[in-house]
C-alpha positions in Angstrom: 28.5 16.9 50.9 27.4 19.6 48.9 30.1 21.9 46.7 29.8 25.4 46.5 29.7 25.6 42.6 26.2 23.2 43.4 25.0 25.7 46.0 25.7 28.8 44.1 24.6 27.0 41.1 20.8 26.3 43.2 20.5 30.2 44.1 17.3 31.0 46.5 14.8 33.4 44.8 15.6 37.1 45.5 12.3 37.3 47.6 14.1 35.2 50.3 17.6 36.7 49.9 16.0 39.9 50.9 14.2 39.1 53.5 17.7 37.0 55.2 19.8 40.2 54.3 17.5 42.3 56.0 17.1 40.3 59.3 21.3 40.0 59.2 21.3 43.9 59.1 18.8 44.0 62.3 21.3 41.2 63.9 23.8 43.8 62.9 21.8 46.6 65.1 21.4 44.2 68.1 25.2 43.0 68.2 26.4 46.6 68.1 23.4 47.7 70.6 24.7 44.7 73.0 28.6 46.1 72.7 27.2 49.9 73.6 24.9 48.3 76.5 28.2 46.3 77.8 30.5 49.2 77.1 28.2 51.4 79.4 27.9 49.1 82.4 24.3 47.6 81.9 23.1 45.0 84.4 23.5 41.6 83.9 19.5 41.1 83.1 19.3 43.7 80.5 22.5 42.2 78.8 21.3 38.6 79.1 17.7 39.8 77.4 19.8 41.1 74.7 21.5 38.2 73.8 18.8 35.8 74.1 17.7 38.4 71.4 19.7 37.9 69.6 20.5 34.5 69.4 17.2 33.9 68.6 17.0 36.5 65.8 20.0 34.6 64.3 18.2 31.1 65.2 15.1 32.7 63.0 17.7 33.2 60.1 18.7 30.1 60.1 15.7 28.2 59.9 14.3 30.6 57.2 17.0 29.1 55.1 16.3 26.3 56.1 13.0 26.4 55.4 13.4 28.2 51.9 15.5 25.3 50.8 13.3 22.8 51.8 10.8 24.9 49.3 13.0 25.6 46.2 16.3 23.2 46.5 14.3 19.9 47.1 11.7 21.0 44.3 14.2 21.7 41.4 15.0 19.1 39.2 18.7 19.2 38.9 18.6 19.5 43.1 21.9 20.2 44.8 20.7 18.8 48.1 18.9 15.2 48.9 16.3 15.4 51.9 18.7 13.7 53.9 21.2 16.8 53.4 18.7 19.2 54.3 17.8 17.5 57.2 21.1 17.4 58.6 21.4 21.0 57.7 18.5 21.3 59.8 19.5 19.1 63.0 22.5 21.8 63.1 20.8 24.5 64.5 19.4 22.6 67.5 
């Protein structure tokens, strides 16, 4: 298992932090669109869109993480993570 100190240790590049942080902040938007949409009485089609929304949004974070690890934690030499680890990281989000 991975520590924190190892993870925070094997920091992704900014570049990818950004782009995570952003798509959490449009999650954000959905989540709180989905709440007004319920809170007004939409129908159950225009609510299930939205969630499958954004499930899918948060689906896409995850697999950019995933996907940035595989690029800079497996590369570094001092690695955190072994394949394996990433690869069960991955099999999490199916």
């Amino acid at each position: 298992m991975v520590s924190t100190e190892q993870l925070s240790a094997s920091r992704l590049p900014e570049p990818v932090l950004d782009d995570i942080d952003k798509r959490l902040a449009r999650l954000e938007g959905q989540v709180r669109g989905l709440r007004r949409i319920i809170s007004e009485g939409a129908g159950c089609k225009d609510v299930i869109h939205q969630v499958a929304a954004a499930s899918a949004a948060l689906d896409k974070v995850g697999y950019r993480l995933i996907a940035a690890g595989m690029n800079h934690c497996i590369n570094e030499p001092d690695s955190p993570m072994t394949s394996d680890e990433l690869e069960q990281l991955f099999l999490k989000l199916s």
